[in-house]
N, CA and C of each residue as an Amber inpcrd file, in Angstrom:
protein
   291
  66.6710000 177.4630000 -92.0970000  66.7860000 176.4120000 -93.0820000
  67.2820000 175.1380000 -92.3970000  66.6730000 174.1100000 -92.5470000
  67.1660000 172.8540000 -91.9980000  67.7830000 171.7550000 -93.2580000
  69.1730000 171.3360000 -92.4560000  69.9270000 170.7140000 -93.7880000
  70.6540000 169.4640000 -93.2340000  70.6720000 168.4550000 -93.9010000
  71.7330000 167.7030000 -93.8810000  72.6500000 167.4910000 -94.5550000
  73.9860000 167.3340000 -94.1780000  75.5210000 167.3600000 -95.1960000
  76.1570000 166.1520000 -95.1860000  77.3240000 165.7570000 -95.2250000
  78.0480000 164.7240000 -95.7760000  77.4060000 163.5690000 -95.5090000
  76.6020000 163.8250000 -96.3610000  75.9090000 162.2220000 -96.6550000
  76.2180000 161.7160000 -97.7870000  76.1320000 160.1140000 -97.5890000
  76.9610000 159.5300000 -98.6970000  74.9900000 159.1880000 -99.9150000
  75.8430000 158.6950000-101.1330000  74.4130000 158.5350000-102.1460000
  73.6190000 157.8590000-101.0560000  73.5710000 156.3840000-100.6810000
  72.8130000 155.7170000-100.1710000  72.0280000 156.4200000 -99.3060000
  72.3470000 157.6800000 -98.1260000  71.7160000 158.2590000 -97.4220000
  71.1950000 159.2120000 -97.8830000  71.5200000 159.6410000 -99.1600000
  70.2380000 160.8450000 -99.7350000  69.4320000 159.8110000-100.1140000
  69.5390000 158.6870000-100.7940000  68.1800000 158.4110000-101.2580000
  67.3360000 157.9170000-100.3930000  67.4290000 157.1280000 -99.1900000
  67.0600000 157.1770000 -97.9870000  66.0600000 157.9620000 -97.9920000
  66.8020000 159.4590000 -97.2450000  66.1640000 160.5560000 -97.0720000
  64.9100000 160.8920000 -98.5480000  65.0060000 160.8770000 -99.7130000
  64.0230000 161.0990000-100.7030000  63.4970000 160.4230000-100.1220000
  63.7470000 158.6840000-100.2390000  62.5430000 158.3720000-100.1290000
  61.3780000 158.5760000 -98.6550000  62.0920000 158.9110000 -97.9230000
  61.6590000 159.3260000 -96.3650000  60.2140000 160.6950000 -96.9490000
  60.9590000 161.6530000 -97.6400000  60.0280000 162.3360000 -97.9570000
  59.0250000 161.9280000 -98.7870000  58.9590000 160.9930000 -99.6600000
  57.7120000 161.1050000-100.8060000  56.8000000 159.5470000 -99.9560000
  57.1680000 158.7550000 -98.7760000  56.6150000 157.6100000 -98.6160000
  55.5110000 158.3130000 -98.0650000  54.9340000 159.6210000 -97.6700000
  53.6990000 160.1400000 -97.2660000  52.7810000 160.5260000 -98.5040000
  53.3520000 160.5220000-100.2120000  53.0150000 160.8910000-101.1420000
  52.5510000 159.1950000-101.7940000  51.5810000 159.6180000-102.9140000
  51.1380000 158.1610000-104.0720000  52.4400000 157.8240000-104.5160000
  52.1800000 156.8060000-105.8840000  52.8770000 156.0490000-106.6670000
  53.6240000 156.9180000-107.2890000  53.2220000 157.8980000-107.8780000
  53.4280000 159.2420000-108.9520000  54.6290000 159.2310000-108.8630000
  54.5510000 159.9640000-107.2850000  55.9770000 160.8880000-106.4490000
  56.7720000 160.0830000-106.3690000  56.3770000 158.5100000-106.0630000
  57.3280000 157.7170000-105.3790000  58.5820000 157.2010000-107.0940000
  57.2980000 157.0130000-108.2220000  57.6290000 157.0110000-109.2190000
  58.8120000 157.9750000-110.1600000  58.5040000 159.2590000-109.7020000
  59.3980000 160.0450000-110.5240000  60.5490000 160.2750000-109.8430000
  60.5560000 159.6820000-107.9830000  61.6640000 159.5260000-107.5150000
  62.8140000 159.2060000-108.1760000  62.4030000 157.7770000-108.8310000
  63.3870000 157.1600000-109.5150000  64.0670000 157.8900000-110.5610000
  63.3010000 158.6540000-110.7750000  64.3550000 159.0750000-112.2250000
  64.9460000 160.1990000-111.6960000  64.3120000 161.0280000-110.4590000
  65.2930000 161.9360000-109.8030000  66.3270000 161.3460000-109.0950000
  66.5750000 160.0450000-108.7580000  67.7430000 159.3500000-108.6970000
  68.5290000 159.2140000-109.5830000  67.9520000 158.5720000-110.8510000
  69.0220000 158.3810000-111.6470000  70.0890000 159.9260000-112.8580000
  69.0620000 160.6530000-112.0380000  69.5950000 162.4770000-112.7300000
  70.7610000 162.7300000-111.5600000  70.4550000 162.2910000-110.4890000
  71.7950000 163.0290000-109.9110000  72.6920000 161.7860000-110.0340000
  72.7590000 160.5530000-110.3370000  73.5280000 159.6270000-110.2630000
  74.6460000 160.6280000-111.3950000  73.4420000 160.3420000-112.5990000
  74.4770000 160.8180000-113.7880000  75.4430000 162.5850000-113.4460000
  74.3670000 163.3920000-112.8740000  75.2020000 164.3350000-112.8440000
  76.4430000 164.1650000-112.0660000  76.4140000 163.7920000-111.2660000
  77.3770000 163.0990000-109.9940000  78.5500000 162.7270000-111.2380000
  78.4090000 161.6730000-112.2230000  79.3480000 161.4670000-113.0880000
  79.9260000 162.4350000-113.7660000  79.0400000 163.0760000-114.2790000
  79.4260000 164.5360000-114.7920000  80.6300000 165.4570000-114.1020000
  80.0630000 165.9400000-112.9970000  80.9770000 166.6790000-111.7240000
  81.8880000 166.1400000-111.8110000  82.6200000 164.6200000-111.1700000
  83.4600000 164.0780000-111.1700000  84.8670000 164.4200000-112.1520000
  84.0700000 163.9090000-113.0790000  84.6880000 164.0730000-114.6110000
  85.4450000 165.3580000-114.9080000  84.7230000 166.7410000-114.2990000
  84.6520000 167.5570000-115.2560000  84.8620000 168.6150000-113.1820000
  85.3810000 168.0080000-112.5340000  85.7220000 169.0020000-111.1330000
  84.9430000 169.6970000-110.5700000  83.7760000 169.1830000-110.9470000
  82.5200000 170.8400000-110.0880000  81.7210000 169.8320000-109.4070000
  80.3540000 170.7300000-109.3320000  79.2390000 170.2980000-108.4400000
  78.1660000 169.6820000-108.7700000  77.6990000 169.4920000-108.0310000
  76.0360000 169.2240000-108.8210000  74.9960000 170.3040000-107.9740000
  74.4730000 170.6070000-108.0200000  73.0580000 171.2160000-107.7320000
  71.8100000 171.2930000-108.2780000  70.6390000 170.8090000-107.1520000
  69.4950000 170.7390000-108.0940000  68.3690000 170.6270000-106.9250000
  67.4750000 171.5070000-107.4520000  66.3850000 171.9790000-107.0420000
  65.0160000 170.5890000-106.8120000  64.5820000 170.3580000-105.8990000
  63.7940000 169.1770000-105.8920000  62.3640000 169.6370000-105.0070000
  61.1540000 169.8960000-106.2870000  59.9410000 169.9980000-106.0750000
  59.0910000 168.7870000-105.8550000  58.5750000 168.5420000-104.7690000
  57.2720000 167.3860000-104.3190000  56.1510000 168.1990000-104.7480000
  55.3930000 167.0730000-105.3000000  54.0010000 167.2270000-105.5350000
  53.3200000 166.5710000-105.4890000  51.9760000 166.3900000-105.0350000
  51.0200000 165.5450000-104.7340000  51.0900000 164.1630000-106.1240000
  51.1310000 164.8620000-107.2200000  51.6410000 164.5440000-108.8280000
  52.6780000 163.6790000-109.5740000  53.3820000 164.3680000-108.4050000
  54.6730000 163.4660000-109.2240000  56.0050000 164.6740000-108.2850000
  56.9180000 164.6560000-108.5570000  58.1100000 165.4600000-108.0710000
  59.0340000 166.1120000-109.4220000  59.3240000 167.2020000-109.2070000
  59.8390000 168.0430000-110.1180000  61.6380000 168.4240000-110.0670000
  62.4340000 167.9310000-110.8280000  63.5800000 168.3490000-110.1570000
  64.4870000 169.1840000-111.5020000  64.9630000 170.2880000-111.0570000
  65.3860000 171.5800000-112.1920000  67.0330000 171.9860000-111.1260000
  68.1470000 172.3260000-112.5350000  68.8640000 172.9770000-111.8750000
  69.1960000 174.2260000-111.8860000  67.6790000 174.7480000-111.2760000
  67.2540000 176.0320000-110.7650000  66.3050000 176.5750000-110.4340000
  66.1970000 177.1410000-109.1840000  64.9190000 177.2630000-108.2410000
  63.4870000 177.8160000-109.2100000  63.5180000 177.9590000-110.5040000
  62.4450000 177.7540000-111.5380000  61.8670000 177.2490000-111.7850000
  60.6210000 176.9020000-111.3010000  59.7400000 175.9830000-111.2500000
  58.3560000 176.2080000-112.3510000  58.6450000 177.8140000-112.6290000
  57.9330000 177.9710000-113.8140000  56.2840000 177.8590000-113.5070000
  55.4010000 177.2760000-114.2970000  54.2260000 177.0930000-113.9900000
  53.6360000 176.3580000-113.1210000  54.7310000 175.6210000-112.2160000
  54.2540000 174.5300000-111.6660000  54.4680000 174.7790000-110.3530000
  54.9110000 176.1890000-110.0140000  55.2990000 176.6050000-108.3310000
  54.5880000 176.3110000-107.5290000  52.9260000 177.3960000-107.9600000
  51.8910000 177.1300000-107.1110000  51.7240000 174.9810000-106.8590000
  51.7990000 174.3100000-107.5860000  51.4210000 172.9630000-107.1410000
  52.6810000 172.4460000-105.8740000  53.3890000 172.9680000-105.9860000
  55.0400000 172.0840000-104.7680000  54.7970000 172.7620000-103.3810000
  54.4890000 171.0650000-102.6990000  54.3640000 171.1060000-101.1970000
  55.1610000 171.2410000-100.4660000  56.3570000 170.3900000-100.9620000
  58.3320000 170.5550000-100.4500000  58.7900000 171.0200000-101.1870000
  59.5960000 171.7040000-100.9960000  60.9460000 172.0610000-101.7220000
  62.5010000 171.8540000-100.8260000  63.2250000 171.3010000-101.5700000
  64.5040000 170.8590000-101.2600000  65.5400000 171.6510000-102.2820000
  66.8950000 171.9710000-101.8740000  67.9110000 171.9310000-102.4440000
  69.1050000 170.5990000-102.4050000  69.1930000 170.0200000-103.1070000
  70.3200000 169.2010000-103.1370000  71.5930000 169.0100000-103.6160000
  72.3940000 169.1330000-103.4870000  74.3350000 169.6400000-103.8170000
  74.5080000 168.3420000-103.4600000  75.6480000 168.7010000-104.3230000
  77.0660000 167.1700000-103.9900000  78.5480000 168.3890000-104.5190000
  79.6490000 168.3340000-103.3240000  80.7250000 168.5970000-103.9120000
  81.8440000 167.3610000-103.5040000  83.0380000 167.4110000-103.8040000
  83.5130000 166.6250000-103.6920000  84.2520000 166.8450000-101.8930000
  84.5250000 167.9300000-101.6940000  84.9990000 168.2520000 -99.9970000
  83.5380000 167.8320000 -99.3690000  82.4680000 168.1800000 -99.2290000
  81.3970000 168.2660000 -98.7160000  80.3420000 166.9450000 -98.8810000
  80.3720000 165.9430000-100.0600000  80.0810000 164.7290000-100.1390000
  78.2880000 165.2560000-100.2440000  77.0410000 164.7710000-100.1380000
  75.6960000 164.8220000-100.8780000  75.0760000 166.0840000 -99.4320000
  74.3930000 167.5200000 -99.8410000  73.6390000 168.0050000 -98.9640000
  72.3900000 167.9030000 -99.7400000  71.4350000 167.4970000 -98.3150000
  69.8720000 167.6780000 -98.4650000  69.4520000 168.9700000 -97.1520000
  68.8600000 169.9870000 -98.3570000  68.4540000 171.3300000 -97.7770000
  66.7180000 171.6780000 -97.9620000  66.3250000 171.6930000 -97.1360000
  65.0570000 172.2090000 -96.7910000  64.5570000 173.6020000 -96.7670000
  64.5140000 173.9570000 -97.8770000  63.7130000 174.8930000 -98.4530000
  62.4890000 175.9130000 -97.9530000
């Protein structure tokens, strides 16, 4: 498994976008809102002492992100798969799937 750890927000999104700039508009598109899901969960955690974790499917389509490796009907379509965590000792991991 290949991973990167204490990375701060700015360098995960970096890294997303590193992965989907080989993908269309779609991917690059639903990026954004898989940004703004871990922003908020990130608030969440904070708030409330835990983690975040969440599962992040690429697709030619668009990108899929669940918090849990359930991808349901849409497995067969995901080219990447990532895991992504945030704790508060450990700061943002991007995990390669």
């Amino acid at each position: 498994m290949n991973y990167k750890r204490r990375l701060t927000f700015a360098q995960l999104i970096k890294l997303m976008h590193d992965v989907t700039s080989k993908y269309g508009r779609l991917t690059q598109r639903d990026t954004i809102t898989d940004i703004a899901d871990l922003s908020d969960s990130l608030e969440i955690a904070i708030k409330n002492s835990t983690y975040v974790e969440r599962f992040w499917g690429i697709r030619s389509t668009g990108t899929v992100m669940t918090s849990t490796p359930n991808f349901e009907d849409r497995y067969n379509q995901i080219q990447e798969l990532y895991r992504i965590m945030w704790s508060e000792n450990s700061g943002w991991t991007f995990d390669v799937l």
